[in-house]
Structures are given as C-alpha cells and as structure tokens.
C-alpha positions as CSV (number, residue, x, y, z in Angstrom):
1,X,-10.2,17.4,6.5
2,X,-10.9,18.2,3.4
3,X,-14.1,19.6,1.6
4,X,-16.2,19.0,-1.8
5,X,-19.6,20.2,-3.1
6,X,-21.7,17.6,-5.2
7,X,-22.7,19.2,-8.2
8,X,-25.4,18.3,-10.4
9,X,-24.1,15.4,-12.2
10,X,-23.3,13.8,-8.9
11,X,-26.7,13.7,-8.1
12,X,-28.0,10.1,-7.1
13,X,-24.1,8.6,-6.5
14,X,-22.7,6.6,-4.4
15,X,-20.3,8.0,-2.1
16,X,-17.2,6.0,-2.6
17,X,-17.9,6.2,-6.8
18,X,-18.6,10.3,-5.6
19,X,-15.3,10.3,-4.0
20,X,-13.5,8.6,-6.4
21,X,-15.1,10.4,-9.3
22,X,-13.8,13.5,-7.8
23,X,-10.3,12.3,-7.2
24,X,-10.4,12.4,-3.4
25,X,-8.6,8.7,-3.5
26,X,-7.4,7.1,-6.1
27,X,-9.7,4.0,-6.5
28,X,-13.6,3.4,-6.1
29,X,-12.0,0.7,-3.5
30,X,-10.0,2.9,-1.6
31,X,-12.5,5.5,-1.3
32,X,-14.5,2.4,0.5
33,X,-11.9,1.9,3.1
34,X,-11.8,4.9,3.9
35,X,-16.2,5.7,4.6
36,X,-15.7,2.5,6.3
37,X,-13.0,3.7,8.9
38,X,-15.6,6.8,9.7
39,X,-12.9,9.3,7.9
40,X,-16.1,10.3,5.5
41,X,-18.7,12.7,6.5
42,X,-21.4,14.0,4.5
43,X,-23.3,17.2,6.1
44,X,-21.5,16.5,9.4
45,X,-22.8,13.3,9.5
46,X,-20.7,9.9,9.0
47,X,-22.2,7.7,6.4
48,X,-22.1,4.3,5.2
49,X,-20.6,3.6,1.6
50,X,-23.9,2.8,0.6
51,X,-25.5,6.1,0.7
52,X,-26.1,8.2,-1.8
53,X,-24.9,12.4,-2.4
54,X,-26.9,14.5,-3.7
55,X,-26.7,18.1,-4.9
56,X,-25.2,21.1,-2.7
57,X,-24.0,18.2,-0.1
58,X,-20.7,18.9,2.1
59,X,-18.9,15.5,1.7
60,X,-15.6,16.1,4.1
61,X,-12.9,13.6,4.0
62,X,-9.2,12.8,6.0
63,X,-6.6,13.1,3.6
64,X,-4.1,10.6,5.2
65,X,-1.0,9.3,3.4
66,X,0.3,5.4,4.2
67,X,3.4,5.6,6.4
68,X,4.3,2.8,4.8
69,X,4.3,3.9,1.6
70,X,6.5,7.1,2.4
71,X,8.5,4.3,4.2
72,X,9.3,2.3,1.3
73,X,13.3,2.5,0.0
74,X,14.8,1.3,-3.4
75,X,16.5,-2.2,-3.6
76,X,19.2,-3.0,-6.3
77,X,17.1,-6.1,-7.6
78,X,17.6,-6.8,-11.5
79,X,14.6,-6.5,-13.3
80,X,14.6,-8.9,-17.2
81,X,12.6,-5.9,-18.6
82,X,10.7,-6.4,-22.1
83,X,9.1,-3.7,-22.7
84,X,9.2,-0.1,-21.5
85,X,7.7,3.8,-22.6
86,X,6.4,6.5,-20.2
87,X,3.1,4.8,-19.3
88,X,3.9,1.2,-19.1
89,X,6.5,-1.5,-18.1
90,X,6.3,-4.9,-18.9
91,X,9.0,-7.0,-17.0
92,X,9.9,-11.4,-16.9
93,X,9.5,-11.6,-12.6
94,X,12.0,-14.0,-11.6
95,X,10.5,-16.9,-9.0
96,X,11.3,-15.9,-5.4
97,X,10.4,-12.5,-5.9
98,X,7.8,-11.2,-3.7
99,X,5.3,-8.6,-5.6
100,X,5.5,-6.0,-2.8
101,X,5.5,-5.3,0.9
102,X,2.9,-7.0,3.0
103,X,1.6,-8.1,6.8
104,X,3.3,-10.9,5.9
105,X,6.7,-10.2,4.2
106,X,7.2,-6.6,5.2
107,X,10.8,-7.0,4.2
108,X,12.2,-4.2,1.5
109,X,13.0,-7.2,-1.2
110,X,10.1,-6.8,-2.8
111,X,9.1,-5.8,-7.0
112,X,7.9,-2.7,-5.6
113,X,11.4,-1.5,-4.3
114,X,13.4,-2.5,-7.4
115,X,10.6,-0.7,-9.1
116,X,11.4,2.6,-7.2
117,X,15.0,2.0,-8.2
118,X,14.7,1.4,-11.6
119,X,12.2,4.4,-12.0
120,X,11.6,6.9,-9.2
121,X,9.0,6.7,-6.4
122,X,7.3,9.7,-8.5
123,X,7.3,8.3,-11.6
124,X,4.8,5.3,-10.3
125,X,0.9,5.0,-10.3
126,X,-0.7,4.7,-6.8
127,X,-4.1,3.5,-7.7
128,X,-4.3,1.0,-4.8
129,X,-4.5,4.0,-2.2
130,X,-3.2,3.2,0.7
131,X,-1.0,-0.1,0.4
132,X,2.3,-0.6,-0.7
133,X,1.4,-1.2,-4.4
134,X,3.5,2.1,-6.2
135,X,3.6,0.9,-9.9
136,X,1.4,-2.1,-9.2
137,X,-1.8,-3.3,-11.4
138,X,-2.2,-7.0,-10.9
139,X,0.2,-9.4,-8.8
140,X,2.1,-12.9,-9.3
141,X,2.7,-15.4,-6.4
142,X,5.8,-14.9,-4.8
143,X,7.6,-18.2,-6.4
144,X,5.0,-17.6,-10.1
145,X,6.9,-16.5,-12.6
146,X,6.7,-14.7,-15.5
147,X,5.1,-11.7,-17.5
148,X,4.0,-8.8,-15.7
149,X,2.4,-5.4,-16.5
150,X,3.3,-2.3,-14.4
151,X,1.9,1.5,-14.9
152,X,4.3,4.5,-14.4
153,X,1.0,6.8,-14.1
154,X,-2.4,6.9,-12.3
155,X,-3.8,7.5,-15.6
156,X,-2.5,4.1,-17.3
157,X,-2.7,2.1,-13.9
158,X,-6.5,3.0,-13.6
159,X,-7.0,2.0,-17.4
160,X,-4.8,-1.2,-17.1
161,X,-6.9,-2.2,-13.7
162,X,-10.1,-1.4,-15.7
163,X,-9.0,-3.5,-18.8
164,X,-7.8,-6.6,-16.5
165,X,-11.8,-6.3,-14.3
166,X,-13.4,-6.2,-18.3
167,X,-11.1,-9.2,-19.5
168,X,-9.3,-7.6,-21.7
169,X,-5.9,-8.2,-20.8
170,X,-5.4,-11.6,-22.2
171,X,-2.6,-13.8,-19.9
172,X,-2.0,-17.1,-20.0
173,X,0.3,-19.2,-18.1
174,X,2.0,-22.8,-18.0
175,X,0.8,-24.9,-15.3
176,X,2.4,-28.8,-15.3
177,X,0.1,-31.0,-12.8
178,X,-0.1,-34.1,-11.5
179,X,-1.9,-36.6,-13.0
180,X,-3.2,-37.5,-16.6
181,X,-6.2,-34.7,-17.8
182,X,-8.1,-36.6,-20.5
183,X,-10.2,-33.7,-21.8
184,X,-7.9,-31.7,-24.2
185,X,-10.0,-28.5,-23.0
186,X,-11.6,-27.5,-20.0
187,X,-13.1,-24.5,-17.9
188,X,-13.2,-24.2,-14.0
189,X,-16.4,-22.0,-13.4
190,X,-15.6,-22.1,-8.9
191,X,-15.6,-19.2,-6.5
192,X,-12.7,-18.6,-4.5
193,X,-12.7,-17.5,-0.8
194,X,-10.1,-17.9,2.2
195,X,-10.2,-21.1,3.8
196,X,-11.9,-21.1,7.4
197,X,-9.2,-24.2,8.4
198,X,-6.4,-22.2,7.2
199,X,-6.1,-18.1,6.7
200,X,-2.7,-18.9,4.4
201,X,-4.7,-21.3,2.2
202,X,-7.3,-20.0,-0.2
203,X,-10.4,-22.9,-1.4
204,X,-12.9,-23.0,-3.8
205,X,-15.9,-22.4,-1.2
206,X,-19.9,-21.6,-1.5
207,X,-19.4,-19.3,1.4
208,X,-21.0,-15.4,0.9
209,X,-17.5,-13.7,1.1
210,X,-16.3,-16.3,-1.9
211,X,-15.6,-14.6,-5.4
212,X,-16.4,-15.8,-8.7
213,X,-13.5,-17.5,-10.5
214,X,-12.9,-18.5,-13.5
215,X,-9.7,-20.4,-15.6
216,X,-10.4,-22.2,-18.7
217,X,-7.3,-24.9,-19.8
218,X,-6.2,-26.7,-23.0
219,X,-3.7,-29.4,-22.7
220,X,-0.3,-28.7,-24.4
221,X,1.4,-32.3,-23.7
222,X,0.1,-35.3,-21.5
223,X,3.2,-37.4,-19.9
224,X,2.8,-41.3,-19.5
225,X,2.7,-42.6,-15.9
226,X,5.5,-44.5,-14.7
227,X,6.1,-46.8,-11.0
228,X,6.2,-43.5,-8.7
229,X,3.7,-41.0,-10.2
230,X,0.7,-41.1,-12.1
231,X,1.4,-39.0,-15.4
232,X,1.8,-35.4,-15.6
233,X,0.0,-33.0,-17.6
234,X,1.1,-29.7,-19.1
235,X,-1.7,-27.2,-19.2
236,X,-2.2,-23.5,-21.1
237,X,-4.3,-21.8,-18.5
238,X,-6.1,-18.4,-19.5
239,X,-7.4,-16.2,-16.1
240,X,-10.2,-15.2,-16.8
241,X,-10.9,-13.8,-13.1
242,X,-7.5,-12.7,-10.8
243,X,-8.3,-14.1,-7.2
244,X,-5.7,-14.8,-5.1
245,X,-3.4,-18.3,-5.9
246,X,-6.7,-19.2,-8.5
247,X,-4.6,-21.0,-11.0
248,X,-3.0,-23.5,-8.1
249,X,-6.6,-23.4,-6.0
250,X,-8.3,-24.8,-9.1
251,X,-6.3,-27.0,-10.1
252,X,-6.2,-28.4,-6.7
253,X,-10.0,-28.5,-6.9
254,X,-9.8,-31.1,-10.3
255,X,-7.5,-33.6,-8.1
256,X,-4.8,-31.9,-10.6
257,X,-2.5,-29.8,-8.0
258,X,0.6,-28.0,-9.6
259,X,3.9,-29.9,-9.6
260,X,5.9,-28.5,-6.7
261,X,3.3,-26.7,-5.4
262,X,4.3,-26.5,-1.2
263,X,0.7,-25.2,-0.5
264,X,-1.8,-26.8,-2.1
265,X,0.2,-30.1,-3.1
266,X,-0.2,-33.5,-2.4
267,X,2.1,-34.6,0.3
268,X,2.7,-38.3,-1.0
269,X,3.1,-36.6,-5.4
270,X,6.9,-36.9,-6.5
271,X,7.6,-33.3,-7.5
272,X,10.1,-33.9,-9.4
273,X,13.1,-32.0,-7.7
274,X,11.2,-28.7,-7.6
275,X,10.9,-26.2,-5.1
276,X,8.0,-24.2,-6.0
277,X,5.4,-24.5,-8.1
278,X,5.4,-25.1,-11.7
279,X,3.6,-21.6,-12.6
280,X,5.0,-19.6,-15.4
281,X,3.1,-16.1,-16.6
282,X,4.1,-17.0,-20.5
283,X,2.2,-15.2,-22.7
284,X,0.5,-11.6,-22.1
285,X,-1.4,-8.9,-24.6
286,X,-3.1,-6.0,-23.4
287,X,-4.5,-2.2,-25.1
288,X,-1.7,-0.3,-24.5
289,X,-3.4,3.1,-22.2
290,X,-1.9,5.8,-24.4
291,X,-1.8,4.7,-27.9
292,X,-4.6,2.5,-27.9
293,X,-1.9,-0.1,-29.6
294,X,-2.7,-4.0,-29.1
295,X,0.7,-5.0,-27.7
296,X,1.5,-9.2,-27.1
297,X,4.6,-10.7,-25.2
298,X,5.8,-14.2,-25.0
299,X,8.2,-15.5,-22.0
300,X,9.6,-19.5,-22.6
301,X,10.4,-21.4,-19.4
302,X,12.9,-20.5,-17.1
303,X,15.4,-22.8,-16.4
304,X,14.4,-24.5,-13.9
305,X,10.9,-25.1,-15.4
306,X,12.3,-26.4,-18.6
307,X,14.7,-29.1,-17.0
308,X,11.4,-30.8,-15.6
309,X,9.9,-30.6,-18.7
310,X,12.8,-32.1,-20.8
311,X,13.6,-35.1,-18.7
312,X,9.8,-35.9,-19.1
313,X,10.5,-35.5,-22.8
314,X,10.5,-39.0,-23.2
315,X,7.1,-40.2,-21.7
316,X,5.3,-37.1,-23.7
C-alpha cells in the first residue's frame, strides 16, 4: 500500500476528491471505486467515500493496475482521422465499431486497440482508472457513427471530461425517426436509468439511480407519409447530458424511435433497409486543452445514411 499525509489545504475534503486531488487515481470516480472496495484506509481505519480528511491524517491506499488494461493488444483497424496534435485526436468512427473492451464484447476489435496501434499504449490518457478506456473521453454506440474526441494525455483527457460534464463541448448529431414531429424545435428534459425488465435496455425512469438527461432537437426535413409508414422526420439533436444510448432512449420516449434502431425500435416500423440505427455524430466543437483554441468539425452522412435519405428525397 501506499502512504499520503493531508496537509493543510486538504483540510475538510472528501476522501475520493483527497485522493484524486493528490493523484493517487486518476479520476474523482475512480478514487470512489476504489474506498468502496475497502482498498482505502485512513489512520488504519477503512472509511466510507463520504468521510472527510483532515490535517496530519495517514490516508493508505492499494495501488493496483487493471489486468485488463496491461492485457490490451493493438488491432490494424483504419481510423478516418480529422484532426490530430500531441494532446488531441479527433477521428469519423465508422458504424460497427465497438468504443472499447467490455463485459460484454471483450473481443480486441475495439477503438481502443486501433488507438494503441495508431499511437502507442503510452502515448494515451487513462483517466477512467481502471477500465479499458486508454485514450477514451466520451463514447459512441457501437453501430453510432461519427465525430469523436480522444486525449493522448491525462492532462487533456481530464480537461476534455471536465469541458464535456460543464457543457462545453458542443456535439450534435443526425437522428431520422419515425413518424411526422410537428414542433420545429423541441427539448427532452427525462432522466435516464437501466431498465428493471431488461439490463441491455436503458428507459427514461423516475427511479433514485436514474440520471438527469437532457437533448434538445430542431427539425431539419419532415418526410410525407406514404401506405406503409407514417412519415419520417430528420432531426438535429444537441446532448446536452451523455447517458448511455440517450439520444435513441428519448426519442423512443416521444413515440419517435430512430429509424433502424434494433433496440428500442418498433417491431411493426418499416426501416427502410437499415441495419442499425440512423445515428450520425455530425458536427463537434470543443476548447482545445493546450491552446485554449475553439476548434469545430463537421462529418456528412456516411453512405449508407445518405441512400435513406435521398430515396426519401422526394416526399421531403
């Protein structure tokens, strides 16, 4: 284990911001983990992450490193890279591409891996502690995509993860959805937890563990309904929260599910040929960490997205 004094302007902290503060984990969050597996001791004494140092405390903590993370390999996975400097990466994920390694897809096909080959294991924040996240500050769906920020250093990660929590990283994505949306704007002010039916599916839910969410939309082209469908809409959706599958969970809420969406689409929709959701990460602008530099991308449709759109050209 290792050992750290609180010093005077530590007085009165809470021991995960203490620990965090002091760089014994990377992240407030992982510091949290870690007092809540029993790894944290303060005077010999295990403590709860709500108590509080203060001066000439012995705060002793495991210094453990993920197997998993030491596991991960490189993968030869092309990356459609726009941007790039020693701090940042900003990179068009193709749709199919799982963000990195999980309980569920543990498989070494993930962004993470082509971001070890494209840069070094070394030369990638780890700000998430201990998950598979090297390089990672925010994540797409495996079949979203689109525009994605990633930080080559702790530094830039932490400030990129504080930007995106204080809404400052603007992204905004294309959504089409079933169904005709008559107000030309909207905003979807619903907290998102995991669905007690279903621990795959996420819902908009009043439960404790739920987290605020928020999306506000502005309709970009309504299509006329025909025989088989009732209209489509395609939406501009800004985040203004990052929950887990928010975009597609709200929209689901407002009887509006995404077109080709496989888990929270309407079984008897016609989806138009598509095989995943219509989700595209289009447009991002963040502060860039370093230079303090306001830097803005723009991503059109892929390919698939766009042949959807233009054979519904003609009911717009």
């Amino acid at each position: 284990m290792e050992a750290v004094y609180v010093e005077g302007s530590f007085d009165g902290m809470r021991i995960d911001a203490f620990l965090a503060a002091v760089a014994a984990f990377p992240t407030r969050s992982a510091a949290a983990r870690r007092v809540d597996a029993g790894e944290v001791r303060v005077n010999g004494v295990v403590v709860r992450k709500s108590f509080t140092v203060r001066i000439s405390d012995v705060v002793e903590y495991v210094v453990a490193m993920d197997a998993r993370v030491l596991e991960l390999m490189p993968a030869d996975i092309p990356l459609d890279i726009r941007y790039e400097d020693d701090d940042v990466l900003v990179l068009s994920k193709q749709a199919g591409l799982v963000t990195h390694p999980a309980d569920g897809h543990p498989e070494q096909d993930t962004l993470v891996n082509a971001l070890i080959a494209h840069c070094g294991r070394e030369k990638l924040c780890n700000v998430q502690g201990e998950q598979d996240r090297l390089g990672i500050v925010h994540r797409l769906d495996r079949d979203t995509s689109g525009l994605m920020l990633a930080a080559k250093t702790d530094a830039a990660g932490l400030r990129l993860m504080e930007d995106i929590a204080a809404r400052d990283v603007d992204r905004h994505y294309l959504a089409l959805v079933h169904g005709w949306i008559p107000l030309d704007t909207g905003l979807i002010d619903a907290p998102i937890g995991r669905s007690a039916k279903d621990r795959l599916r996420m819902c908009v839910s009043d439960r404790e563990s739920a987290r605020p969410a928020s999306t506000s939309f502005r309709v970009v082209r309504r299509f006329e309904p025909s025989r088989r469908d009732d209209g489509y809409t395609l939406i501009d959706c800004k985040l203004f929260t990052g929950r887990t599958h928010q975009i597609r969970v709200h929209a689901e809420y407002i009887k509006h599910p995404c077109v080709g969406d496989p888990t929270y689409g309407w079984p008897k929709h016609d989806n138009l040929g598509l095989e995943r959701q219509f989700l595209h990460s289009y447009r991002l602008a963040f502060t860039h960490p370093s230079t303090g530099a306001r830097l803005s991308f723009e991503d059109g449709l892929p390919a698939d997205l766009q042949a959807v759109v233009d054979e519904l050209d003609a009911r717009a």
